[in-house]
C-alpha positions in Angstrom: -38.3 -27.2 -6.5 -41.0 -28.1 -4.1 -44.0 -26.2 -3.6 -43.5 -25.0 -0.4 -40.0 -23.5 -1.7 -41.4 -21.6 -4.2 -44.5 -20.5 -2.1 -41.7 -19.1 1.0 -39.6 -17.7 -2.1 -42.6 -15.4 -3.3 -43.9 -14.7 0.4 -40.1 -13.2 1.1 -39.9 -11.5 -2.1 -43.3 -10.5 -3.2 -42.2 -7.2 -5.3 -41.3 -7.5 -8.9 -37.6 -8.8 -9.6 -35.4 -9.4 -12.4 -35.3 -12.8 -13.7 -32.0 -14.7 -13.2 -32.2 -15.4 -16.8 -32.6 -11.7 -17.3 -29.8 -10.9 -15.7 -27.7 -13.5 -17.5 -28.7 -11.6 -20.2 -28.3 -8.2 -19.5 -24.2 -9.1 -18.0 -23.3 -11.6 -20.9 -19.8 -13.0 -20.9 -17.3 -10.5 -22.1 -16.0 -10.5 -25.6 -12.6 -11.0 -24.6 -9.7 -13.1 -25.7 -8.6 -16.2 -24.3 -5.8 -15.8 -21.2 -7.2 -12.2 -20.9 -8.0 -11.3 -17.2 -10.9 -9.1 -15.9 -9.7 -8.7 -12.1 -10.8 -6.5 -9.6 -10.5 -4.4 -6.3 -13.4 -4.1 -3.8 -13.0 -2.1 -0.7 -15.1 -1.4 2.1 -15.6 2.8 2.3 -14.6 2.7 6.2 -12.8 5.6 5.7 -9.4 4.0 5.7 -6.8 3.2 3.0 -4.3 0.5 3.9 -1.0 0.3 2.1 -2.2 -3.3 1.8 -5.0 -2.1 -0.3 -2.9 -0.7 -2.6 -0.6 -3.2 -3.1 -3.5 -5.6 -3.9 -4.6 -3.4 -6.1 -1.4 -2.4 -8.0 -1.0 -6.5 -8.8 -4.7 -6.6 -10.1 -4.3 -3.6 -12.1 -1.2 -5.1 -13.7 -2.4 -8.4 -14.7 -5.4 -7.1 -16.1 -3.6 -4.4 -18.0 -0.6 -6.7 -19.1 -3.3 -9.2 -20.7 -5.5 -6.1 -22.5 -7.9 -7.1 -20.0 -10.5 -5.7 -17.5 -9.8 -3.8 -14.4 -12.8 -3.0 -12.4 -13.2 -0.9 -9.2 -16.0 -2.1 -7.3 -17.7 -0.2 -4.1 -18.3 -3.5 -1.1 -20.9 -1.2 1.2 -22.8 -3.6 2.1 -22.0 -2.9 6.0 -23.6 0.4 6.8 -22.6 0.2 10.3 -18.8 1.0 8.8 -19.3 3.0 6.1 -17.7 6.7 6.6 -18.6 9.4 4.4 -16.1 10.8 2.1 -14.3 7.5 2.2 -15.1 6.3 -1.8 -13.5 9.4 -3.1 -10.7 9.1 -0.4 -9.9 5.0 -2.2 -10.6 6.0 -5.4 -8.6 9.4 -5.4 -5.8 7.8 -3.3 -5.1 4.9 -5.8 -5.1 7.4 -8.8 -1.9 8.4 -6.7 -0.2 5.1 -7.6 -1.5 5.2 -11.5 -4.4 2.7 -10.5 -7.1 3.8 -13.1 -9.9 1.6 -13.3 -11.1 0.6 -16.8 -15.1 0.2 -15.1 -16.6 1.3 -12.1 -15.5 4.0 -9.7 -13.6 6.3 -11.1 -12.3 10.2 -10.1 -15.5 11.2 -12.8 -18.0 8.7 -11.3 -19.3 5.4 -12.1 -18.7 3.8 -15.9 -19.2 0.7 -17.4 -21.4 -2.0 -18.7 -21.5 -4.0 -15.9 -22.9 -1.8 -13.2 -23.9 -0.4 -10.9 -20.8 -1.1 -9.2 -21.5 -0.2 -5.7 -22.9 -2.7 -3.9 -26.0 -0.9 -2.0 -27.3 -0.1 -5.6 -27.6 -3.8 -6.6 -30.0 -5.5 -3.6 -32.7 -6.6 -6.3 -29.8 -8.5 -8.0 -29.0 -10.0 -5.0 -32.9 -10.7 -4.0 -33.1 -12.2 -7.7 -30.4 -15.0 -7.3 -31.6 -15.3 -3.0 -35.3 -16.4 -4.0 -33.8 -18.7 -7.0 -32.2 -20.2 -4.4 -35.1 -20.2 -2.3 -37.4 -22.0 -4.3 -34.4 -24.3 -5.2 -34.5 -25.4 -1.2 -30.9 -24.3 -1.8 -31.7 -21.6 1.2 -34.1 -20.5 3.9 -35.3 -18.2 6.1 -34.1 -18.4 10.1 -35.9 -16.1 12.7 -32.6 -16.7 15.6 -32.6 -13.5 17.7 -29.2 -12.7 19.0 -29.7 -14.1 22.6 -30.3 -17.7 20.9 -27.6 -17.4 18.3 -25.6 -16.5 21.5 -27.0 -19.4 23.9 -25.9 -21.9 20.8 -22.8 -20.5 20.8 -21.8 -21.2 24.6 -23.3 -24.3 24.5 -21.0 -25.5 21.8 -18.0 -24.2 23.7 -19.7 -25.8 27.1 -19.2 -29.3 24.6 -15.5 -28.1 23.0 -17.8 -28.1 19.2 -16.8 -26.0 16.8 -18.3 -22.7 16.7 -21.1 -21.9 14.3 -24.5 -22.4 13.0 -24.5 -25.9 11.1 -26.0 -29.1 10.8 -28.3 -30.2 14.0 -27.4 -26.8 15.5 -29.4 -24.8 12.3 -32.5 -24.9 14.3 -34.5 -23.5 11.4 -33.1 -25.1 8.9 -36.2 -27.5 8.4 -38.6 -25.9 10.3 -41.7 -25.9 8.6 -43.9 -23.9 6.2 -46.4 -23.3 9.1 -43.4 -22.3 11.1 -41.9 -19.7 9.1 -45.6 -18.2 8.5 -46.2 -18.4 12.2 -43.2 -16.4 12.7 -43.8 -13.9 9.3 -47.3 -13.5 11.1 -46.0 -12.3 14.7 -43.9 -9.6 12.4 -40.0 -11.1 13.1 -39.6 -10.6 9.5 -37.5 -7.0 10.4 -35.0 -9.9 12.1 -35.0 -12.7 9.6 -32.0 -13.5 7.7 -31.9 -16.0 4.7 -29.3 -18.6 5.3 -27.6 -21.0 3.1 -28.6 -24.7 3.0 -25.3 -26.1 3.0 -25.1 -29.3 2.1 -20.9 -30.0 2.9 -19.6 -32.1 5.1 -16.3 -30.4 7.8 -15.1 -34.4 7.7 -15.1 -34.4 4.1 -11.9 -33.1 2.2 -11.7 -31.4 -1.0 -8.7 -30.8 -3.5 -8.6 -26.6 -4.1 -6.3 -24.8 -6.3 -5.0 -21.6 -5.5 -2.9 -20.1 -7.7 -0.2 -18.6 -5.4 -0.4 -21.3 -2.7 -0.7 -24.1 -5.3 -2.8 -27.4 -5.1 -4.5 -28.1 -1.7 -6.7 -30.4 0.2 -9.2 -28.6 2.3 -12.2 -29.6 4.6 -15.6 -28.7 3.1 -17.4 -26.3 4.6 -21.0 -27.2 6.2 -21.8 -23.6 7.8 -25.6 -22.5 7.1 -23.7 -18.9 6.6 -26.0 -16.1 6.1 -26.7 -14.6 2.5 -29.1 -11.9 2.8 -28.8 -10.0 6.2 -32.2 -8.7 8.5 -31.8 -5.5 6.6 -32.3 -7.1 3.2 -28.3 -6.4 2.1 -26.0 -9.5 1.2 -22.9 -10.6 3.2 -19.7 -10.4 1.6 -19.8 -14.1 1.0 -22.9 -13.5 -1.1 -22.6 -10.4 -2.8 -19.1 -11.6 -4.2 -20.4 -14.4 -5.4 -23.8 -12.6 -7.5 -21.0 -9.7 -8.3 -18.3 -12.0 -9.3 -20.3 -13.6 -12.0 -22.6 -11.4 -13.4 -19.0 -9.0 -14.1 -17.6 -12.0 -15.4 -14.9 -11.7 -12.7 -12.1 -14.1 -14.2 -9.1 -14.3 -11.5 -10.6 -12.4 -7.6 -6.2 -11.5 -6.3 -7.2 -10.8 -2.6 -6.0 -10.4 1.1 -4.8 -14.0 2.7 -7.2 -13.2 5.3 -9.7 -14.8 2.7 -8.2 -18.2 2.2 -10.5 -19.9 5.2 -13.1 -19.2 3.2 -12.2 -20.5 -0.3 -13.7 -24.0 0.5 -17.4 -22.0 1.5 -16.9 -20.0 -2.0 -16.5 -22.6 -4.0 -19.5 -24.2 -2.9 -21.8 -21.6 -3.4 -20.4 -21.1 -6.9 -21.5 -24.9 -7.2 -24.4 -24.5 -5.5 -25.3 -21.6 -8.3 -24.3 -23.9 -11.2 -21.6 -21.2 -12.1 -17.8 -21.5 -12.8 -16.0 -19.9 -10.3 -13.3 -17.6 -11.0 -9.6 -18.2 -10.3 -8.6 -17.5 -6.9 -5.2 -16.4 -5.6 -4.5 -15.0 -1.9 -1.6 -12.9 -1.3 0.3 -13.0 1.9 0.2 -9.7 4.1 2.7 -7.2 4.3 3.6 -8.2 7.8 6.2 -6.5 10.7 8.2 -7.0 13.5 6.7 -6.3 17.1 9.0 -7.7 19.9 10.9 -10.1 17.7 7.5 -11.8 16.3 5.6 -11.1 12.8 2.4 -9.9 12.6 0.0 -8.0 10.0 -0.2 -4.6 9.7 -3.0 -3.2 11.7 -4.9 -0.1 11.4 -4.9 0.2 14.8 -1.2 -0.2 16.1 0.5 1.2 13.4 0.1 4.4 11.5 2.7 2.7 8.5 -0.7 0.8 7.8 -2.2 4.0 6.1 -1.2 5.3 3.1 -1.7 8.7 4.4 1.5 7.9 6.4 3.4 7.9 3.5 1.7 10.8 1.5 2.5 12.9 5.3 6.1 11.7 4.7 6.6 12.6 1.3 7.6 8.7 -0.1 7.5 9.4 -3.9 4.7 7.2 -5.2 7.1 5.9 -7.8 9.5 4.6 -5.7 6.7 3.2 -3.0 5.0 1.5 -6.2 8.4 -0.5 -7.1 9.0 -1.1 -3.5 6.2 -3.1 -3.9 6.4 -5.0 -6.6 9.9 -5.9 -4.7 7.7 -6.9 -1.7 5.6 -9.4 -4.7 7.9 -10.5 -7.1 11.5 -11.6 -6.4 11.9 -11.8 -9.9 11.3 -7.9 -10.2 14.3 -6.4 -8.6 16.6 -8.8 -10.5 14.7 -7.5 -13.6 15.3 -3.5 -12.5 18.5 -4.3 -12.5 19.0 -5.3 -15.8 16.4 -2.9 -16.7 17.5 0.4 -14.9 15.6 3.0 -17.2 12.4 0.8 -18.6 8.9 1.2 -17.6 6.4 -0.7 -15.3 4.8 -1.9 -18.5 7.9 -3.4 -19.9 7.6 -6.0 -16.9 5.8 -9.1 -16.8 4.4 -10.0 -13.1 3.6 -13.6 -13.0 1.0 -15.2 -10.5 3.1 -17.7 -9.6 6.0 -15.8 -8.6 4.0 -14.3 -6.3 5.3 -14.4 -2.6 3.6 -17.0 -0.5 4.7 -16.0 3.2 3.7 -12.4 4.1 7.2 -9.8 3.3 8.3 -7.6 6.2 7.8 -3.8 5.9 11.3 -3.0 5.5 12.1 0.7 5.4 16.0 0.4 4.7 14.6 -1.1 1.3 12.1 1.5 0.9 14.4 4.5 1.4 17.0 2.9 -0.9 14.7 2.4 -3.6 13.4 5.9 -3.4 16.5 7.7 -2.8 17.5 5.8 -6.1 14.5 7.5 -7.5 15.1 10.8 -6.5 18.5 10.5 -7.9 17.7 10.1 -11.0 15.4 13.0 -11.1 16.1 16.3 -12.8 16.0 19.6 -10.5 13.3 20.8 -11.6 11.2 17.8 -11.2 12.8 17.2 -7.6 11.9 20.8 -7.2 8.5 20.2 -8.6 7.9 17.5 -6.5 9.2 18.5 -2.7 7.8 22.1 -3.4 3.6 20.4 -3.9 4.8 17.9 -0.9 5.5 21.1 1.0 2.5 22.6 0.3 0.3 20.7 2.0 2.3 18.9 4.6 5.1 22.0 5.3 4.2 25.3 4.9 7.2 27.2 6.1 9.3 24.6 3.6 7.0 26.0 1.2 7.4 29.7 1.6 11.1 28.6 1.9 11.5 26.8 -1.3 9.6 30.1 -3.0 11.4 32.7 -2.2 14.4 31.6 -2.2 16.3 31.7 -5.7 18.8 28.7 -5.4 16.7 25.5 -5.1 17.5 24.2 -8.6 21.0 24.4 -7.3 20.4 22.5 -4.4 18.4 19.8 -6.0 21.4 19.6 -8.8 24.2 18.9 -6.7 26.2 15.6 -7.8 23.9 15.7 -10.9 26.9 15.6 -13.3 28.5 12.8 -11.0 27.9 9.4 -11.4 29.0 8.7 -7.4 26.6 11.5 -6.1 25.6 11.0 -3.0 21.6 9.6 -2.6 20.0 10.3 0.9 17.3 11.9 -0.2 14.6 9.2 0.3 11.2 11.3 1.0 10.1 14.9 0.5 10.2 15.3 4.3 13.9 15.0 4.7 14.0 17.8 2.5 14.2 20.5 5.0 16.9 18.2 7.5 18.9 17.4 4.1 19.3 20.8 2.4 18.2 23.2 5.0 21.5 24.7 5.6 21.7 26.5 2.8 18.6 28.5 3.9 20.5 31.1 6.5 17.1 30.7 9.2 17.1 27.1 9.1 20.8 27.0 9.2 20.7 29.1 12.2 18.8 26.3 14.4 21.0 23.5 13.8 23.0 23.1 16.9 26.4 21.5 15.6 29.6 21.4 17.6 33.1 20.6 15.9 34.5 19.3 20.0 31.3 17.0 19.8 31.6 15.9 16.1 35.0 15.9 16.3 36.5 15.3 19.4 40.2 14.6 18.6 40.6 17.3 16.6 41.7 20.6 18.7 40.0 23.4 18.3 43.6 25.1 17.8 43.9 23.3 14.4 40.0 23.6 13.6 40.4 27.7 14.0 44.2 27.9 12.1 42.3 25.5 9.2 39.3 28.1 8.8 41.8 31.0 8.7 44.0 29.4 6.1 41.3 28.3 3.9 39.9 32.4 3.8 43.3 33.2 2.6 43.7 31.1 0.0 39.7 30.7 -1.0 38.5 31.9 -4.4 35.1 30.9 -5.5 36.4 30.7 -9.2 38.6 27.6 -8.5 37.6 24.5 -10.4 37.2 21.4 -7.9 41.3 20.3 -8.9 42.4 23.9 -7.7 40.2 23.9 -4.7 41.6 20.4 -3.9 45.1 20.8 -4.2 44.7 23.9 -2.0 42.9 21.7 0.7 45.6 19.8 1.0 48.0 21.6 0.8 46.6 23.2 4.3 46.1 19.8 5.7 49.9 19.5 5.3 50.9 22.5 6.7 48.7 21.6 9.5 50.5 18.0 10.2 47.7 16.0 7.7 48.8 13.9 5.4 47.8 15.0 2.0 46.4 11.6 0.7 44.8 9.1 2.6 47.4 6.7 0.9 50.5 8.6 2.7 48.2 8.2 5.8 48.1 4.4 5.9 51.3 4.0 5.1 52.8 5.7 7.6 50.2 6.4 10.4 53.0 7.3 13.1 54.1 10.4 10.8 51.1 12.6 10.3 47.9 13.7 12.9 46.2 12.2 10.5 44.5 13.1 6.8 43.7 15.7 4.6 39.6 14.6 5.2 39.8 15.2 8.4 40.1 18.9 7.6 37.6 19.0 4.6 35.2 17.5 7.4 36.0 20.8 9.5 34.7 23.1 6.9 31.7 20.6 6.0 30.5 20.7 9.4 31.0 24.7 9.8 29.2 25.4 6.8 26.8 22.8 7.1 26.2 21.9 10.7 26.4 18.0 9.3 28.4 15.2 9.9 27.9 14.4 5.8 26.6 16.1 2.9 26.6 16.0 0.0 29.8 17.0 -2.5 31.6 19.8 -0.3 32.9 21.7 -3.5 29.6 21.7 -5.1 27.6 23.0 -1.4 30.1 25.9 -1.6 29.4 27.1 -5.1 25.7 26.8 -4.6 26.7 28.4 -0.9 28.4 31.5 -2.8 31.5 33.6 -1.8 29.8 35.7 0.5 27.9 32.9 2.6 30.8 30.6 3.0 32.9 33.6 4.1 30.2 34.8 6.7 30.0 31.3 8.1 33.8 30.7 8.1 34.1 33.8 10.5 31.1 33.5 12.3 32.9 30.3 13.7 36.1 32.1 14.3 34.6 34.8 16.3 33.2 31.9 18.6 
């Protein structure tokens, strides 16, 4: 610590600080068991949730809680240009969705914890504190580069094919001296000064890294003077993670991929500091197909990067939250299997079984998984469920779904059968799934037996109808109501079991399905439905009569 560091230390800083050894003090190490993690999430409040947010946060928030350790939600608005209002309470209300409740900082009720204040904007004389240690350290120092020269560096070095950057001989104020700095203090360019890191790494120089997804590595020092406090007296991430980080006794930071290049530059100012660093681990982006190559999600292109996308399309947030832990783990789905009816907590995610290469969105799974979901619901939690959907995203499914008397019926069909039928993936289908029964909704579907079912004439659709009114008694259990089906189809040429059918193809127009799929589509305006016997009861006599003569008079 050389005089004229700890005389450019107190000129920057002149107002009273904490101490770094006061601060040390006032965030000691946690009290916590060994193998416990304290993780964390720390958005940006642009106004934006990305699905990718949430998955990174469901994996934090499960290793911390799986290890009776420390989840913390911390606020990164440290970049005002971004910041949108409204946008905390939209990440910290939108992850309650998904059962992500911090144990410290931002919660629905406001800031809590010992370790705070978690939002970054409240912390700047921490991050002064540590920034004139590290001035009077010659560890950092202050650089007066207006834009124009940072950008006349910058096209020289691509004029000369050098990497990009502010670094070694290209630092231009990285030994300027005293007089130099005061000179330029004097002429008032302190509202455009920036402290920089001295970094003392060498780009040629290669270091052996461990993450703990991507394994053991061997990466290229960094030697980047990168900024650490900006003109406006606020930390860049690089910085404020690494203050926040260790004075919350951070133990593993789980975040975006698009962090790795940087690991080798954080692990160095954790040296540089004469701290331990925390564990790092980078997962891979969720990642999709655009004209046959992968590529991230981006908030820009696609609206399935927002979780609003899925809230708008009614995904159940249970059946989004295993989709991705399927997406993380390709141990989990192997482990739902075998565990059909347990709980998240039941399941141990493991670090290291972590996916590497980013997964593809993949909706088929997504559907499947939550049509599984919704299966497995009663009716009057499905009912529960589609009806708050409606209410904010469908109002006339709303009004629909209360004032009409048989929705409980509609969301039990197949309950009692353990091959029901599940197509019901998202809240939003609702209407296109079950809206026949409703008589206004039914009315708008534009169905047409010659289009759906063009070898069958309309001859034999009309006799089928009329046969099935004479014979049709809404008391019938499904065997009665069966036989009677078939017993039509045979009278109308149809083999009465599909076995008869394939066994002699030449002797019948073809099966008794054929002519249940005639009534499904009168009384449904659908190609497939659920259990035909069951839509009828729930239908009623008087319904599936009026529908059943409605066609005939066509």
């Amino acid at each position: 610590m050389t005089e004229d560091n700890l005389k450019l230390a107190n000129l920057l800083f002149p107002e009273p600080l904490p101490t770094p050894e006061e601060l040390e003090a006032k965030f000691p190490p946690r009290n916590l068991p060994e193998g416990t993690m304290v993780t964390r999430l720390a958005p940006s409040p642009t106004g934006f949730m990305h699905i990718g947010t949430v998955y990174a946060a469901l994996l934090n928030h499960k290793l911390a809680r799986q290890t009776k350790g420390v989840f913390f939600l911390r606020q990164e608005d440290t970049d005002k240009k971004r910041e949108v209002e409204g946008a905390v309470e939209l990440v910290v209300e939108s992850l309650a969705e998904f059962g992500v409740i911090a144990d410290e900082g931002l919660t629905l009720s406001g800031e809590k914890g010992d370790y705070g204040p978690y939002t970054q904007s409240q912390r700047e004389k921490f991050y002064h504190a540590f920034a004139k240690q590290m001035l009077a350290e010659g560890k950092a120092y202050a650089c007066f580069c207006t834009s124009e020269e940072l950008e006349a560096i910058s096209q020289k070095q691509s004029q000369m094919k050098l990497k990009p950057g502010y670094y070694k001989d290209w630092a231009v104020w990285r030994n300027k001296p005293m007089e130099e700095v005061e000179k330029a203090l004097a002429e008032g360019k302190k509202s455009t000064m920036v402290i920089r890191f001295r970094n003392e790494g060498n780009s040629i120089k290669r270091n052996k890294v461990e993450d703990l997804i991507k394994g053991k590595l061997e990466l290229p020092e960094d030697d980047s003077d990168i900024v650490l406090i900006k003109s406006d007296g606020l930390p860049t991430y690089h910085f404020a993670h690494l203050v926040d980080d260790h004075l919350m006794r951070t133990t593993h930071v789980i975040r975006g991929d698009e962090w790795f290049a940087s690991l080798p530059l954080h692990l160095q100012l954790f040296k540089a500091m004469g701290w331990a660093a925390p564990k790092y681990a980078h997962i891979a982006p969720i990642q999709k197909l655009d004209e046959g190559n992968r590529r991230k999600l981006s908030k820009r292109k696609d609206p399935e990067a927002s979780v609003s996308y899925y809230f708008d399309q009614g995904y159940p947030v249970s059946g989004i939250i295993e989709y991705l832990f399927t997406v993380a783990d390709s141990t989990f789905e192997p482990w739902r299997k075998q565990n059909p009816g347990a709980s998240l907590t039941d399941y141990e995610l493991k670090i290291k079984n972590i996916g590497n290469s980013g997964a593809l969105l993949d909706f088929k799974k997504l559907d499947n998984i939550c049509t599984g979901y919704v299966g497995q619901l009663s009716p009057e939690q499905s009912y529960d469920l589609a009806l708050a959907w409606a209410k904010q995203h469908d109002h006339e499914l709303a009004e629909l779904m209360e004032n009409h008397p048989y929705w409980l019926a509609i969301f039990g069909l197949e309950k009692d059968n353990p091959n029901q039928r599940k197509d019901l993936a998202k809240w939003s289908s609702v209407k296109s799934y079950y809206g026949f029964f409703i008589d206004q909704l039914y009315q708008n579907i534009n169905w047409d037996l010659a289009v759906l079912m063009p070898n069958t004439l309309l001859e034999t659709q009309k006799l089928a109808c009329q046969k099935y009114l004479e014979v049709f008694n809404p008391s019938d259990s499904k065997d009665t109501w069966l036989s009677k089906v078939k017993k039509i189809a045979e009278e109308l040429g149809y083999a009465p079991e599909v076995k008869l059918f394939k066994e002699s193809p030449d002797k019948y127009k073809g099966h008794f399905g054929e002519i249940t799929q005639i009534y499904r589509i009168i009384l449904t305006g659908r190609a497939q439905s659920p259990d035909l016997y069951e839509i009828i009861r729930v239908l009623g006599k008087d319904k599936t009569i009026e529908r059943l003569e409605a066609f005939l008079r066509r």
